[in-house]
Structures are given as structure tokens and as C-alpha cells.
N, C-alpha and C positions, 0 to 999 in steps of 0.2 A: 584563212590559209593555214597557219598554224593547230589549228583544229583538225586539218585534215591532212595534215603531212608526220604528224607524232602518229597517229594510228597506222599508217603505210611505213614508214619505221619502225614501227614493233612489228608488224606483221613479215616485212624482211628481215629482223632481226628471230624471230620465231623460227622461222623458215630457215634461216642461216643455223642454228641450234640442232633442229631437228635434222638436217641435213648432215653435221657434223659428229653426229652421235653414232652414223652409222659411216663411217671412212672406212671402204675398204684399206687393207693394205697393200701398200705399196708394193714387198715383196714379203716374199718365207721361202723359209727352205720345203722341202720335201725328200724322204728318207727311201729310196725304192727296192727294187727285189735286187739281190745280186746281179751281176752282171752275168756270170756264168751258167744260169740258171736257164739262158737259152734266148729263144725268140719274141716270145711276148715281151718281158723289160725291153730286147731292144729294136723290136719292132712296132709294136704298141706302147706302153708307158712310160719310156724315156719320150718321144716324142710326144706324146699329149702333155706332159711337163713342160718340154722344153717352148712348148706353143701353148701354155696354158691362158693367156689373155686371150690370146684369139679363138681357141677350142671352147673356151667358157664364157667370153664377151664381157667378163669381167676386169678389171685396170691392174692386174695383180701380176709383177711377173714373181716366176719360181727357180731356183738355185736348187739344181737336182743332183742326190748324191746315192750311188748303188748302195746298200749296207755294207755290202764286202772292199767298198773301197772309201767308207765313211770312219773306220774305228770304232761302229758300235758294233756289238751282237745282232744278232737276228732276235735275239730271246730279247733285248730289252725294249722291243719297239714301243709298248705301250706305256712302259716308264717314259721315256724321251718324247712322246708324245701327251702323256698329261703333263710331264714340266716342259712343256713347249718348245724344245731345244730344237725340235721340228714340228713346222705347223701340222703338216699333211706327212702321213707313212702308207707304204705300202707294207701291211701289217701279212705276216706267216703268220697262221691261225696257229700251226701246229705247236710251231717253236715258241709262241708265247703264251700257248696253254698252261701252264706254270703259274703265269701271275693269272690267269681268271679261265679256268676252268670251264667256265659256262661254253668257252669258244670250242672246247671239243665236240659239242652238241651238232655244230655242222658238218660232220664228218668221221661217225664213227666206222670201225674198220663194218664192212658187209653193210651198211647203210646206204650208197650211191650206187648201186651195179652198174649203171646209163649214166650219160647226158640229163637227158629227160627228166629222171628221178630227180638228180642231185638240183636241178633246177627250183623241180617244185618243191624239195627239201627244204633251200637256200632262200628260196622267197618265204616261206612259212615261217622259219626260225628266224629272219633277219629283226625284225621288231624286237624280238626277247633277245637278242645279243645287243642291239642296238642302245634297250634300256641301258640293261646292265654296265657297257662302256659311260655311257652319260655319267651312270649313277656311281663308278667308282674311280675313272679314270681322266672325267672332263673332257669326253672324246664323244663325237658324232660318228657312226658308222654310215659309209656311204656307197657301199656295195661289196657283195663277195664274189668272187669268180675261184672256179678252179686251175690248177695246173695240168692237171689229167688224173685219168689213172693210174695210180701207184703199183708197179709192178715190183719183181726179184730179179735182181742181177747177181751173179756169182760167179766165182774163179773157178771154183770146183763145180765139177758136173753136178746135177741135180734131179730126179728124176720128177719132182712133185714135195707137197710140203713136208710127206712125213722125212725125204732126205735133207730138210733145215735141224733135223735133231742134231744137236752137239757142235753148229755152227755156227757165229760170230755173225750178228745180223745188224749193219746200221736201222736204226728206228730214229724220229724224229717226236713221236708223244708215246704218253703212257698207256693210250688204250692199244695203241701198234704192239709198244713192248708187250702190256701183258698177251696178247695175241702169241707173238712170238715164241713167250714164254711156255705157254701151253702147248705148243710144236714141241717142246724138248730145248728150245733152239735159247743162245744167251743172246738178249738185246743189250745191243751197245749205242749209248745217245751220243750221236757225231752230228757236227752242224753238215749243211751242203757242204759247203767249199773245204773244208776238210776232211771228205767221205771217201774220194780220189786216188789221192795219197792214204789212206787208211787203208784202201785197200790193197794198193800197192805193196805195201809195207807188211800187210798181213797183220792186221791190227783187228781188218774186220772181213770173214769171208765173201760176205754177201751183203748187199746194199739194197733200198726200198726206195724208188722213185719214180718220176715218170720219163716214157722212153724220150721224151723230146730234150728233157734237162739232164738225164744222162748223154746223151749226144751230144749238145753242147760243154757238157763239163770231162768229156773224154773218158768216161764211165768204161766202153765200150776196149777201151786203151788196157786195161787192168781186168778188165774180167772177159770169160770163155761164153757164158751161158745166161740167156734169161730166159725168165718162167713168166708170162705173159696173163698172168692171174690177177685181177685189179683187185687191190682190197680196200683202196681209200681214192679219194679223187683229190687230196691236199689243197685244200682249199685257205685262199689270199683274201685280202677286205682294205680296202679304200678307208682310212679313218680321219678327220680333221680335228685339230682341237678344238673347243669350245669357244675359248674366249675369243679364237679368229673366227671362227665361225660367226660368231655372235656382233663383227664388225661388219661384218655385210648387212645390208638393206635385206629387204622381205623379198626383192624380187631380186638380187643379188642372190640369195639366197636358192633361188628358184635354180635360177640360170647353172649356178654352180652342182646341183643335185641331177639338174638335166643333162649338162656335160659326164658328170661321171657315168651316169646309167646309160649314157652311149658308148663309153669306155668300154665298160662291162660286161654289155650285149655285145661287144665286136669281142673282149678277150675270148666269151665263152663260145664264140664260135670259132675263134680261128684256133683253142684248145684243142677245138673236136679234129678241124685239120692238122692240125698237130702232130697229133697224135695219132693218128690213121701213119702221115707220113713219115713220121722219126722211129716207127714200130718196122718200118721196111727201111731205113736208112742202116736202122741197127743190123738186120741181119743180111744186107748188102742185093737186097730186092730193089725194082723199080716201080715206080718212078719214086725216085729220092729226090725231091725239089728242096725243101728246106736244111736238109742238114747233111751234115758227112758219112759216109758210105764205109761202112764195119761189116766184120764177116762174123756178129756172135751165131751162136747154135740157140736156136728159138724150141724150148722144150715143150709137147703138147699138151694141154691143159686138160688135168682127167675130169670127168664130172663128177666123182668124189669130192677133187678139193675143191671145186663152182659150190659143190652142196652145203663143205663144212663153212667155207665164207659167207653163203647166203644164211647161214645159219647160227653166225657168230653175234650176228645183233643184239637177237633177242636171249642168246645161250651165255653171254660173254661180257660183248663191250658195251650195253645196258646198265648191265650189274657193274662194271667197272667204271662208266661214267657216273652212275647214281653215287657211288661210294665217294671218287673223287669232289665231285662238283657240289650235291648236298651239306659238303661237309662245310663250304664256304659260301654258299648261295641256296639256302633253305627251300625254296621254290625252283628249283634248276631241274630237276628231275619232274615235274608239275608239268612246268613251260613247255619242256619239250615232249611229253609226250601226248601235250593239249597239238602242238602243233605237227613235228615232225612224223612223229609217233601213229598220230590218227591218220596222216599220209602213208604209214604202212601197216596200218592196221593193227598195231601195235597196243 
């Protein structure tokens, strides 16, 4: 008997080990988009937090905090997220291009024109961003979705791009600003939540966003006129720390990567809805389902400036991505144009 009860004891004792090696956690925080920023934070991503055991099947509950009402920046997500201060972010690609570069690769300005595009862009490149997070921040990326297309909102009329010369333009990355720069026009780096008042104030004439997060952040309130010319689709990303990550089992694992790409697939669609309907909310057309009803002046888009934005990729924010991102990521300019690049023929 003793023969055969020491071996069944090590074998639960094994099993007990192995099984303890991978404890999820019990909770984390997670860090999300502003609040003001519109409808997806709070109609998609606050609620898949607030219900993240049950959306992911996983034991783990989450403590969900907007940036704009946590005390951090927007710009420092990926610091706060390699020192774990939050397990999960809902990471701004734009505003934390700063600490790693490589992330402008998903959205340079004339690189998304569509849905569509930026889809197949977004799946191409996600691997090469994905490294690169691992490899300097102890971060898993776990999907990108867009906010929309980034359009121009202005106080002062505007007829088209050449009248941004000599105007105060919020920007959110460097390849925007230099974009802007070469309009004549000065970029000014302002976070969301205080682009508003900025403009109010006359700090900045004209603002770069999309129509749905302008609508929810009262954009609409403060300026006469937008220009309806998309040059970026601002593009967001799901990211987990490492070391939580790494507390979950394999199929844990699974589960959690499955929940968010359902996430993902519902942001990028209900984006598109969006942004069809906060595009008519602004200029007080119907049907206005989602958001508040404004009266701006929607300026017509010439095919001049469609040409010089389709045109900026490869004339412009190319050269300006290779310069920035090479300079810290030797293979950055490589990656992306083995991936994104060969998608546009580039």
C-alpha cells in the first residue's frame, strides 16, 4: 500500500506545482481611451472591461480607469505599461510614437484612404509592432483598431489645404506635423482633451481629428468649418504586460487573445458606423443616431487635395518615417515596407 500511495502523491503534488505556476490573476487594472473621445470607450471598451471575466471566460476581474480621469498622459502608456502600473492599456499609437517610433508605421498620413486598406495594412504590420513591444517594453500587443478618419476642423473658413498656410493646426505625431508643415501651416502638439479649449482660446485655429470624437468632445462648439479630407485613420492597440500575460495557462491564453479580436472586429466596424453618422451629426443632416446635432459648414473636398494626400506617402511621410524610426529601430523601414509597403505597392 505504501508503494502505491507515495507515487499518487507526487503525482498530485506535480499537478498541484504545475497548475500553480500558471494562476491567473485575480485582478489588474487596465488604463483606456478618454472618456471624451466619444462612443467606442463608452460603448464598446468600458464595457468589455467592466465584464472582462465573462467576455474572456477567464477568473480575472479588471479596475477600469479612462486616461483622462487616471493622472496619466496619453503619451506615457507604454511606460506605465512596461512598469506594470497597469496590466492592460488602451494604448494611442499616435501620442506614444515618441517612446517607439516603429508604431507610426501603422498609420502614416495618405497611407489608409478606406476601411479596407487600413485593415489589410493593420493586419500586415501587426507582427512587426508586436515584436518590437515585446522586445523593448515587455508588452504583448493584442490588436489595433482605428478611431476613423482624421479630418480638419477650423474656426476660420477654409477653402482646401493651401488656406491651412500661416494657421495654428493641432497635430497629435510628427509625421502629421511634418505634413502640416509643408502646407505652410505651424503644427501645434496638443493632447485630445485639451484641443477644445485650445481652440477656444485661440491657441490653435484648426484641429485634426475624427468627426465622431470631435462630436463628443464639443469640437463642433468652438469651430465654424470642417474640411472632410481624411489623412490618417488614428489608429489605437490593445496591449498586456508580459509578466501578466505570462500568468495565464496556454489555453488561458487562447481565450484571452479570442476575446480581444472580437473586440476589435466590433470596434472596426462600428468605427465605419461612426463615422458615416457623426460626419452628418456635425453638419446638422439626418439621420443623427449617435451623436449631437451642430450646424458646422462641411467644405467640399477638391481632387487636388485627394491627389496631394494620396500622394504624400511615398513624396513625404515615407521619408519622414524612415528618418525618424531607423534612427532607433535599424530594421523599421525594412519591416514595413516587406509588409505594409508591398500592400501598396510601395
Amino acid at each position: 500500500m505504501r508503494n502505491f500511495v507515495l507515487p499518487v502523491a507526487a503525482t498530485l503534488l506535480a499537478s498541484t506545482v504545475a497548475t500553480s505556476a500558471f494562476a491567473a490573476p485575480a485582478s489588474l487594472r487596465a488604463l483606456g481611451q478618454p472618456v471624451g473621445s466619444g462612443a467606442i470607450q463608452n460603448n464598446l471598451e468600458q464595457p468589455f472591461f467592466e465584464n472582462f471575466a465573462e467576455r474572456t471566460g477567464v477568473g480575472t476581474e479588471v479596475r477600469y480607469s479612462p486616461v483622462d480621469t487616471s493622472g496619466v498622459s496619453d503619451a506615457e502608456g507604454l511606460r506605465v505599461l512596461r512598469n506594470n502600473l497597469f496590466g492592460i492599456v488602451s494604448l494611442r499609437l499616435s501620442q506614444i510614437s515618441g517612446d517607439e517610433p516603429t508604431l507610426l508605421g501603422f498609420d502614416l498620413v495618405g497611407q489608409n484612404p478606406t476601411y479596407e486598406i487600413a485593415r489589410q495594412n493593420v493586419d500586415a504590420y501587426l507582427p512587426v509592432a508586436d515584436a518590437r513591444l515585446q522586445e523593448r517594453f515587455n508588452s504583448k500587443l493584442l490588436g489595433v483598431w482605428p478611431a476613423g478618419p482624421q479630418v480638419i476642423f477650423c474656426e476660420p473658413e477654409i477653402g482646401g489645404l493651401d488656406d491651412l498656410r500661416g494657421k495654428r493646426v493641432r497635430v497629435y505625431d510628427n509625421i502629421l506635423g511634418n505634413f502640416m508643415s509643408s502646407l505652410g501651416a505651424a503644427p501645434v502638439p496638443l493632447s485630445f482633451p485639451e484641443t477644445q479649449q485650445g481652440i477656444a482660446r485661440g491657441v490653435v485655429d484648426c484641429g485634426v481629428t475624427g468627426p465622431s470624437s470631435a462630436n463628443a468632445a464639443g469640437w463642433p462648439e468652438v469651430t465654424s468649418y470642417v474640411y472632410p479630407l481624411p489623412v490618417q485613420m488614428a489608429m489605437n492597440g490593445y496591449a498586456i504586460n508580459l509578466n501578466v500575460w505570462n500568468q495565464y495557462s496556454e489555453e488561458d491564453q487562447t481565450r484571452l487573445q479570442a476575446a480581444f479580436d472580437e473586440l476589435v472586429d466590433e470596434i472596426w466596424t462600428y468605427s465605419e458606423e461612426l463615422y458615416q453618422d457623426a460626419s452628418r451629426c456635425n453638419i446638422g443632416a439626418e439621420p443623427c443616431d449617435n451623436g449631437r446635432a451642430y450646424s458646422l459648414t462641411s467644405i467640399e473636398v477638391t481632387d487636388g487635395d485627394l491627389q496631394r494626400v494620396n500622394e504624400t506617402v511615398e513624396a513625404m511621410s515615407l521619408p519622414n518615417f524612415i528618418e525618424l524610426c531607423d534612427r532607433t529601430n535599424p530594421s523599421c523601414s525594412a519591416d514595413w515596407k516587406a509588409t505594409v509597403g508591398a500592400n501598396l505597392g510601395l
